[in-house]
C-alpha positions in Angstrom: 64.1 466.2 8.2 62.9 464.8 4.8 62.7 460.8 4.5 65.6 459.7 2.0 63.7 457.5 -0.7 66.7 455.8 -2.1 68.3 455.0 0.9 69.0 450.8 1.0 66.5 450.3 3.8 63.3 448.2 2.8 61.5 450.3 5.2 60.2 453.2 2.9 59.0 450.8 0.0 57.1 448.2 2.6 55.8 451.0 3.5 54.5 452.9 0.3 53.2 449.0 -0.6 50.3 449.5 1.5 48.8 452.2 -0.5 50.3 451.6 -3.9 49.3 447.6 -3.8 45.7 448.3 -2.9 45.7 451.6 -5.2 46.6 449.0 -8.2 43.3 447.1 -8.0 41.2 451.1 -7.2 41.1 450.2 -3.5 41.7 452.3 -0.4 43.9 450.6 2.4 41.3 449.5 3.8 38.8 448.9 1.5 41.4 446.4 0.3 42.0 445.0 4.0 38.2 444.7 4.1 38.1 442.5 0.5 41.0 440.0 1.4 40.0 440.0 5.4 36.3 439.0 4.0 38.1 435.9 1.3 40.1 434.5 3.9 37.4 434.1 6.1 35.4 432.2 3.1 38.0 430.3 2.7 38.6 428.9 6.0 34.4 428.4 5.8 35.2 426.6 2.4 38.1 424.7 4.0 35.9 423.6 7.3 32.8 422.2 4.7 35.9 420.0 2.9 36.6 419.2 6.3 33.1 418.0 7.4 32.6 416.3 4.2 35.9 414.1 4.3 34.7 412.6 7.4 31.2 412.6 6.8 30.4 412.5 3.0 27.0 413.0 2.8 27.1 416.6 4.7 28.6 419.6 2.7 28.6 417.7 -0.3 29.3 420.5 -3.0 29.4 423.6 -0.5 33.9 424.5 -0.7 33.3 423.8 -4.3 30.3 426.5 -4.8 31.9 428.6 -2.6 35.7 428.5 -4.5 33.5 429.1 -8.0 31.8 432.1 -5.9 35.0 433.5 -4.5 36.6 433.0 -8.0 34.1 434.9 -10.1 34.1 437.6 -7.1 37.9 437.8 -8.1 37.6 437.7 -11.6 35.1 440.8 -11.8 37.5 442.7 -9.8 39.9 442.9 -12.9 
């Protein structure tokens, strides 16, 4: 039996989203998994030097910053 595309359940578009979102920027699935699975990680790294440098100012003292203008310019060449 044939999946009905224009049925009213979400289901079938969720679903195509996780090849046509990552196709929109010339990824694979999980090539795409792999790019945002690698930022989020930097930016919980970023996040924790912010962290260490609110309580102790002298430590970290322009790492999240170098590593937001990193991540951005990562981003930008993407486009």
């Amino acid at each position: 039996m044939k999946a009905d595309h224009n049925s009213s359940s979400p289901v079938p578009g969720f679903i195509r989203a996780f090849v046509d979102h990552p196709a929109s920027v010339n990824e694979t699935y999980l090539q795409h998994a792999a790019f945002a699975g690698r930022f989020a990680i930097l930016l919980f790294a970023a996040g924790g030097a912010a962290l260490v440098h609110a309580v102790v100012p002298p430590l970290f003292e322009s790492t999240a910053s170098r590593m937001i203008k990193q991540m951005h310019a990562d981003m930008q060449a993407r486009h």
